[in-house]
Structures are given as C-alpha cells and as structure tokens.
C-alpha positions as CSV (number, residue, x, y, z in Angstrom):
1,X,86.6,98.3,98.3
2,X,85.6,98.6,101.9
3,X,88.0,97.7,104.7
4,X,87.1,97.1,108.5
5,X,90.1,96.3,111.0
6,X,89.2,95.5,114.4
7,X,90.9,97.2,117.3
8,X,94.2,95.6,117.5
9,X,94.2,94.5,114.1
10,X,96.1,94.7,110.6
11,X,96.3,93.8,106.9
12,X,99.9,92.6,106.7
13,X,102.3,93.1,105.1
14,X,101.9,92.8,101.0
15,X,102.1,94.2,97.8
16,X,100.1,95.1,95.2
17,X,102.7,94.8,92.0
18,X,100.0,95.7,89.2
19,X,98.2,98.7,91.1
20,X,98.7,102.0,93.2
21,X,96.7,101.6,96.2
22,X,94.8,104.7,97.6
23,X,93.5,104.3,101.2
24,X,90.6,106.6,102.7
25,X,89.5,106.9,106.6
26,X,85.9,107.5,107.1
27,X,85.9,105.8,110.9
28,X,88.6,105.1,113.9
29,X,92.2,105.5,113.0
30,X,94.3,103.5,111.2
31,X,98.5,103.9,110.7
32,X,99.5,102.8,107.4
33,X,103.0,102.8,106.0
34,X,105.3,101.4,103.2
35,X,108.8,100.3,102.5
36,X,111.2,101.7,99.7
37,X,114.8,99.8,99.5
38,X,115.9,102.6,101.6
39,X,113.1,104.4,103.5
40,X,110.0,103.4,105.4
41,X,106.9,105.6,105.4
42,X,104.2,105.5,107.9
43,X,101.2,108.0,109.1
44,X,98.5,108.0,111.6
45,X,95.1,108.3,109.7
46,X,91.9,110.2,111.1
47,X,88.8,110.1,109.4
48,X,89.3,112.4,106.2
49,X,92.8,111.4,105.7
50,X,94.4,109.4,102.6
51,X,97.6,107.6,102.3
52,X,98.9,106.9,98.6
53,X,100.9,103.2,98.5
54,X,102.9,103.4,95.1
55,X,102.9,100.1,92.9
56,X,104.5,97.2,94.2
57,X,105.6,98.7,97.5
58,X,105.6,96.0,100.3
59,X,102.7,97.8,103.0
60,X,100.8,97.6,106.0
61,X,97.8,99.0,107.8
62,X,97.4,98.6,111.6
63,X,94.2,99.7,113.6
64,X,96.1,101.9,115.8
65,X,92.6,103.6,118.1
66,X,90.2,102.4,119.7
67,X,87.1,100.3,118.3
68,X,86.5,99.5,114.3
69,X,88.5,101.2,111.8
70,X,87.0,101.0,108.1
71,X,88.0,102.7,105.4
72,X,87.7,102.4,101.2
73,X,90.7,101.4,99.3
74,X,90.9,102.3,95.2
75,X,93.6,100.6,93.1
76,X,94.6,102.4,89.8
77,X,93.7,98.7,88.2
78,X,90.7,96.9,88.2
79,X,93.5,93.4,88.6
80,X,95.6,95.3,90.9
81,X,96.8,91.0,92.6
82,X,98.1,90.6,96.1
83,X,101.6,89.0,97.4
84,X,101.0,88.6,101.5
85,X,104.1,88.3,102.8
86,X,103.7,85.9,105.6
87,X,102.1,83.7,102.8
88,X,104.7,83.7,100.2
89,X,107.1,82.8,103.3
90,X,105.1,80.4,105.4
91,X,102.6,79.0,103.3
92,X,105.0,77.2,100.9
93,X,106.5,73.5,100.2
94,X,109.9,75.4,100.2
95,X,112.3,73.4,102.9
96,X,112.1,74.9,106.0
97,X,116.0,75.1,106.6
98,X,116.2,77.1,103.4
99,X,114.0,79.4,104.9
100,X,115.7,80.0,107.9
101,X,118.7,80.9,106.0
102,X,117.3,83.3,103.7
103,X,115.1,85.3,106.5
104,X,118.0,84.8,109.4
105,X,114.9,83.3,111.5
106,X,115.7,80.3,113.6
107,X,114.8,76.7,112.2
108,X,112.5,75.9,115.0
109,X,110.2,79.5,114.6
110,X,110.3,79.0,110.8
111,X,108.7,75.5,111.1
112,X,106.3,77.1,113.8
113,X,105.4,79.3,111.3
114,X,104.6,77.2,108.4
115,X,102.4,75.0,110.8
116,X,100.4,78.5,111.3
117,X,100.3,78.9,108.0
118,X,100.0,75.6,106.5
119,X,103.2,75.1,104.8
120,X,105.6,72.2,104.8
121,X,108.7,71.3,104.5
C-alpha cells in the first residue's frame, strides 16, 4: 500500500494487532517509531530505508523533511485491522469524566477533544 504524508504531517498513533507492518522510503524522509511496555524505538528514514513495526505495537510515522514523503507499507496479513489511538479515545460515547481519569488529561481538553473527534459524552 502506498503512503504520502505532507510536510508537517503524520499517521498517528495506532496499531496493527493482526499484522507486522514493514515501511519502505522511496521519497522525502520520514521518522517512524514504536512503543514496547518499556522502550520506544524511533529512526529517521531516507529513501532506501525500512523500518520493521512488530504486531500490535502502538506506532507512528511523522514527515520529518521537507516536501512529500511517500513510501509503501507491507503487512504480514492480507486483514492486518487498525486501532487509531486518538479514535478509540475521542471518538467514543464513553463519559468524558471517565476519560479524563484514565488518561490524567483535564476534563475540559478531553471534551475538546471528543468534539474534534466526534465523540460524546
């Protein structure tokens, strides 16, 4: 699958839990990293490079140069599913005060955020 950030953009955060996720750069640059329980791996990617996101590991990439940055991305499933973050989080009927407690963000910013994202509650 082909991906195209524009300068100053980013897929957020997400997971893919059914698939490894293998990211190629053919143009720009583009830093991509994941999170482990108990480490957080990032790189800067040039054109050539490859960046290997094990199964279900919550990742990112950011268009960190100038201009477009594409690339091709190859799951090791043909259903590998998505889980964006901000989505899960924001985008819910979940009550918002429950939310703020179990993120530590303030009331006010978490409804903020589920108007973005069209939640409620």
């Amino acid at each position: 699958m082909r991906i195209d950030i524009d300068e100053g953009g980013s897929a957020p955060l997400h997971t893919h839990p059914d698939a490894t996720e293998l990211l190629t750069v053919v143009q720009g640059e583009i830093t991509a990293g994941f999170l482990t329980p108990t480490s957080f791996y990032s790189k800067v990617l040039k054109p050539g490079d490859l960046f290997l996101v094990p199964q279900g590991m919550l990742h990112f990439a950011v268009n960190s140069g100038k201009g477009t940055a594409s690339g091709f991305v190859a799951f090791s499933s043909e259903n590998p599913t998505i889980h964006t973050l901000d989505l899960l989080l924001f985008a819910n009927k979940l009550p918002s005060n429950l939310v703020a407690q179990t993120t530590l963000l303030d009331l006010a910013q978490v409804k903020k955020l589920k108007a973005h994202f069209g939640g409620s509650g």
